[in-house]
Every structure is written in C-alpha cells, then in structure tokens.
C-alpha positions in Angstrom: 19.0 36.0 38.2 17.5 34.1 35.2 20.7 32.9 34.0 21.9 31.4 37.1 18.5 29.4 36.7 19.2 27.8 33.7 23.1 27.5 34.8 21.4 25.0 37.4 19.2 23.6 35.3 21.8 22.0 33.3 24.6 21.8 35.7 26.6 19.0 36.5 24.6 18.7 39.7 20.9 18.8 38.1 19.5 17.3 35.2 18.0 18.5 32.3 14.3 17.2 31.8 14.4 13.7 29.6 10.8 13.6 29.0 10.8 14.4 25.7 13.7 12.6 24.5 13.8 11.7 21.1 16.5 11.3 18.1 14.5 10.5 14.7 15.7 8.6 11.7 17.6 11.3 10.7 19.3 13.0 13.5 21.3 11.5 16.3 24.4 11.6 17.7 26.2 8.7 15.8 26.0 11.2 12.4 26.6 8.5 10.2 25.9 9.2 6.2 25.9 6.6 3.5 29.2 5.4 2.4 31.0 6.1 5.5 32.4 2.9 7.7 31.5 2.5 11.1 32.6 0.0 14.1 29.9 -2.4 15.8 29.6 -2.2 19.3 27.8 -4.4 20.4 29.4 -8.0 21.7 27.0 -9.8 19.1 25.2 -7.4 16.6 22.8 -9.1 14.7 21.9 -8.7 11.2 18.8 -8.8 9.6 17.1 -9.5 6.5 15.0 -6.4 6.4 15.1 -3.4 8.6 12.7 -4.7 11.3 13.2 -7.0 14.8 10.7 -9.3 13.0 13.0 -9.9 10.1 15.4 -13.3 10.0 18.3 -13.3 11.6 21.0 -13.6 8.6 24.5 -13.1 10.2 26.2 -11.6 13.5 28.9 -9.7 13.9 31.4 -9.2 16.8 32.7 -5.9 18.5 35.0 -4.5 16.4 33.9 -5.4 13.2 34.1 -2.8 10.8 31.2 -2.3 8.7 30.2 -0.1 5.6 26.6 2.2 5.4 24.8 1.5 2.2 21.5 3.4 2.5 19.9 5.9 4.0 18.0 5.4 7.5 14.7 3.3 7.6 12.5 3.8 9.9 13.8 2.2 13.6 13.4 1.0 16.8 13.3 1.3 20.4 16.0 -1.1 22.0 17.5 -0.6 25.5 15.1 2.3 25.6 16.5 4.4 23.1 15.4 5.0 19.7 17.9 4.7 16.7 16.9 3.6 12.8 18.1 0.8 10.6 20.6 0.9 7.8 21.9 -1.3 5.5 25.1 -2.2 5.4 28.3 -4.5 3.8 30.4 -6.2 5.7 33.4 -8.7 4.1 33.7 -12.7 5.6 37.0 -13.3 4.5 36.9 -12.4 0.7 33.2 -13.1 0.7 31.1 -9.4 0.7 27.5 -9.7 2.8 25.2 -7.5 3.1 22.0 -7.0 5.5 20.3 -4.2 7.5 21.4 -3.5 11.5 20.1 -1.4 14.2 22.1 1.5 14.9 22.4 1.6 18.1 24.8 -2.0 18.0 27.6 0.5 16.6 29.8 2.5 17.7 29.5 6.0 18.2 33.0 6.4 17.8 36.8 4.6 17.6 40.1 5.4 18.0 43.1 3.1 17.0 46.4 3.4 19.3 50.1 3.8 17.8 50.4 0.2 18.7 47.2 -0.9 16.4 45.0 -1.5 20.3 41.5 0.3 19.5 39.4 2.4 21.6 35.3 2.2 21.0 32.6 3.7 22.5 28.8 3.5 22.3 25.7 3.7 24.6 24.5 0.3 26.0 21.1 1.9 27.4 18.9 4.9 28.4 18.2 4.6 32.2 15.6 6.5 33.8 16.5 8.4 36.8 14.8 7.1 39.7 15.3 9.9 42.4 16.2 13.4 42.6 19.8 12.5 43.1 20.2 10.9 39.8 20.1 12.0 36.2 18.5 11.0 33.1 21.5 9.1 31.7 23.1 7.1 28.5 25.4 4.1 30.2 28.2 4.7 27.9 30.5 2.4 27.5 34.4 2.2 26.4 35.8 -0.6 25.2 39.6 -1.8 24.6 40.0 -4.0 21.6 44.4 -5.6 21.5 45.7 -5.3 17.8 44.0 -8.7 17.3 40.7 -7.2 18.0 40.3 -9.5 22.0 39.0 -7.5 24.2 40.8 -6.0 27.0 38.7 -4.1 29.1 35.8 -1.8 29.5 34.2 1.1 31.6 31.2 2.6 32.0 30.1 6.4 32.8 27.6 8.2 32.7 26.2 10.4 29.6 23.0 13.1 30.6 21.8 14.1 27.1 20.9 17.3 26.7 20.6 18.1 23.1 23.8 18.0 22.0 24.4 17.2 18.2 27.9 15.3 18.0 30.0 13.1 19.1 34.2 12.8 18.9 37.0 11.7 21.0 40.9 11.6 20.8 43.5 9.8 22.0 45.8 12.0 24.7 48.9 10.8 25.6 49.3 9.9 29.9 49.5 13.5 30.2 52.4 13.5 32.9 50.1 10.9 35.2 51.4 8.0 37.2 50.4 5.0 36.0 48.3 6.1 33.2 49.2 4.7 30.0 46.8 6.7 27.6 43.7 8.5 27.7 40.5 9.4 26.2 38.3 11.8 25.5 35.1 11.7 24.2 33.1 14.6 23.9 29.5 15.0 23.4 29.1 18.7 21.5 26.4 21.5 21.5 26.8 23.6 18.9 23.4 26.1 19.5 22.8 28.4 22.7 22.2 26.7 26.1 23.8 23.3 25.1 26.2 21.9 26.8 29.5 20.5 25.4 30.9 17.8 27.9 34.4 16.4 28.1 34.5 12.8 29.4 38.4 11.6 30.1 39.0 7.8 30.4 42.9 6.3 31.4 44.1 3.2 30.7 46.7 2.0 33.2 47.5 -1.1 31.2 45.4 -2.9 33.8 42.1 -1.5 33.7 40.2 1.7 32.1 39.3 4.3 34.9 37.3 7.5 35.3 39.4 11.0 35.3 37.9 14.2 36.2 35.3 15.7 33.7 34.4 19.0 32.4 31.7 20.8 30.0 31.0 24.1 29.1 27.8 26.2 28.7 26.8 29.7 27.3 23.8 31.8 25.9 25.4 34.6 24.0 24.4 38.1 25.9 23.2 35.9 29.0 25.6 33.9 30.3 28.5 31.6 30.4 29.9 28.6 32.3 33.6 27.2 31.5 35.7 24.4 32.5 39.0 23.6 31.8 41.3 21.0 33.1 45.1 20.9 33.4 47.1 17.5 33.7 50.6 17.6 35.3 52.3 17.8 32.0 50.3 21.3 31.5 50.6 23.1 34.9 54.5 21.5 35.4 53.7 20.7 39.0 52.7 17.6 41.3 52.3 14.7 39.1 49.7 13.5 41.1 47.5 16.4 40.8 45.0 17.6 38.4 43.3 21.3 38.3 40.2 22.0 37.4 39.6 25.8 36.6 35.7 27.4 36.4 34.9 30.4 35.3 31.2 31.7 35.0 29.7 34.7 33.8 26.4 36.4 34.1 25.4 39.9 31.9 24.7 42.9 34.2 23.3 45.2 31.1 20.8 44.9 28.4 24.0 44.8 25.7 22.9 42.3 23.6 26.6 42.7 20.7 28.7 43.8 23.8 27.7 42.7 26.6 29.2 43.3 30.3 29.4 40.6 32.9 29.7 40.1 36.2 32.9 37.0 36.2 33.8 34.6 38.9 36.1 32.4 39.1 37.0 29.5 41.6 39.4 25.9 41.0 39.6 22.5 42.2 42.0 19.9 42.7 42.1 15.9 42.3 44.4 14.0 43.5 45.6 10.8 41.2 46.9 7.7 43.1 47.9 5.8 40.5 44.8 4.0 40.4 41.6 6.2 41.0 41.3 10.3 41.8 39.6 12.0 44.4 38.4 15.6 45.0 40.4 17.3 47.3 38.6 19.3 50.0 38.6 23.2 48.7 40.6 25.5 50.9 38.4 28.4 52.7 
C-alpha cells in the first residue's frame, strides 16, 4: 500500500509539500551556464549596475530581447516569491554592445521560434501559495507569442506544482490533426531521480488566442512503483478529430524483487473532447 501513498502524494489531484522550496545560486530550472544566450521574459527587465535591487538602474530591456550570460551566478533574490541569482550579461543596442547584471527570474526559461520566424517563450511570473486544500503550491507560468517583428500576440497562463524536478524544455508540435489549432506546445518540466515527476504541459495556438490542452506526467520509484500517461491527438489514433485520448497505466510491486520486479498493472483512459476553441473531459463510461 505504501506506494499508492506516495502515488497520491504527488498526483495531479494533491500536492507535494512547498515548504521547503528552494533553488540556490547554482541550481534551478532555467540551467543556464556562462556563454550561453537566453530570452528576457519579462515585459520590462531591468538592468542593473551590480547584482543587487539596490544597485542603479542602467538600462531595460523588452520581452524578447535576446541576451548573452557573462559570469557565473551571484548571490540573488527573492522576487514574486521565488528565489533566483544575478548574472551578468551583454546585450547589443543597435551596434552598440552593453553590459550589466539582471535577475534571473526576468528570463525565459525557455523559446521556441516558428517556421514563420513567430516565437514562443515561457517563464514563471510568480510562486503563489496555496490557500486551501483544493489548491496547489504553484509557479503561474506563463507563454507568450512574440510575431516575427517581436509584438506580442498573446499569452496564457497555467499552472506549474514544483516538485523537484531539474529541467525544463519544450517543442513546437504541429496542430496534431485538431480543428482550429494552428500549432502547439509543449513544455515539460523533467525529473530525472526516483519519485519525481516529469509533467507535459500542451498549449494551442488557434491563430486567435493560446489555450490549455489536456496534460500529462509520469512518475516511478524503480522496484516500487510506476504511474504513466500518454496522450494521443487525432493525427495519432486516426479517429474523431475532435477527440483526444488520454491513456494511464499504473503499477505497484507485489514481491520483494528489487532487479526484477513483478507488478500488479492497471490500466484505465480518458477522453476530451476539442470544440475548436476549449476541451472538456468527457464523462467515463461505467
């Protein structure tokens, strides 16, 4: 029974404990090293003359601006009430290069760029507190649609329960056989040790707005347990192209075989049905 515990624990339903939640000036989930480039997220990012809130203000940038790490982390800061450490970075005006130190939490966790030059970034605009049972400890994260000009299109907001998880990445899916749908995302926030959830977050662009698509993640303790989600757009099960499947399949060990174990497997699905616009669950046949 102890593994269906911890399958609760950190189930889409529950939430993991946030008490202690910390990233440090050398881990987090943005994974940036020196001399890579990186996107600002922010709509005004400012940057500083030292790595501190109290230093001047020397320059702002705008969401989309692409920016270049020059140093290692300094010690950071707690803004919309997450921590995340300074860098220093350079930045071209024109042909004029800048430099100056920013926050990292004013960047982008991640982009993606469209065949048609249209960029896709994503970031966390705050840590929110859950207030009641029914809630979760959560990152508001945010993805934004830049045109080829870099003008802003539109944005949505879902939520991101941190549980440990070490990376982030995304990429750009095609409409996947939806109505509507004009491209989609998905950015996925990865475990990579035991008990750590990988979650799949899918965003569609209808050329009119950016909505929510089902999610999925997937959890396992090697010789304890496992929990698995996959998801099938119409293009992938070749059926209704309003519908979209979502498979589960969970496993708990029934012996003591640590290298072999044998489990005890169930399996069950759900379907969403796409409008065009918006999905809904459809009621699970008994």
């Amino acid at each position: 029974m102890g593994c269906y515990l911890i399958i609760l624990v950190i189930g889409p339903f529950c939430s993991k404990a946030q008490e202690n939640l910390k990233f440090d000036d050398n881990f987090n989930l943005w994974n940036i090293q020196k001399g890579q480039s990186a996107t600002v997220f922010a709509t005004k990012a400012y940057v500083r003359a030292q790595p501190s809130l109290k230093a001047a203000i020397v320059d702002s940038l705008s969401v989309g601006n692409v920016v270049t790490i020059t140093s290692a982390p300094f010690k950071g800061n707690t803004l919309k009430n997450f921590y995340a450490p300074w860098h220093q970075i350079s930045y071209f005006e024109g042909s004029i290069k800048k430099s100056g130190f920013i926050w990292l939490g004013l960047l982008a966790l991640g982009k993606q760029t469209a065949s048609d030059g249209s960029q896709y970034i994503y970031g966390f605009e705050r840590f929110t507190k859950r207030i009641n049972e029914q809630e979760q400890d959560h990152f508001s994260t945010v993805v934004k649609l830049l045109d080829t000009n870099g003008n802003f299109l539109a944005e949505h907001t879902f939520p991101f329960a941190y549980s440990e998880q070490t990376f982030s990445q995304s990429k750009l899916l095609p409409a996947m056989g939806l109505q509507n749908v004009k491209q989609i995302i998905r950015i996925e926030f990865l475990g990579e040790a035991c008990g750590i959830p990988s979650e799949y977050n899918y965003v569609a662009w209808t050329g009119q707005r950016l909505v929510d698509l089902p999610s999925r993640y997937s959890v396992s303790d090697a010789g304890v347990f496992y929990y698995d989600e996959k998801i099938l757009f119409p293009s992938e099960h070749g059926k209704n192209n309003q519908l979209i499947y979502k498979y589960i399949e969970e496993g708990e060990a029934i012996d003591d075989d640590a290298e072999n174990p044998n489990f005890k497997i169930t399996k069950k699905s759900e379907e969403f049905l796409w409008n065009g616009n918006s999905f809904e669950k459809l009621p699970t046949a008994k």
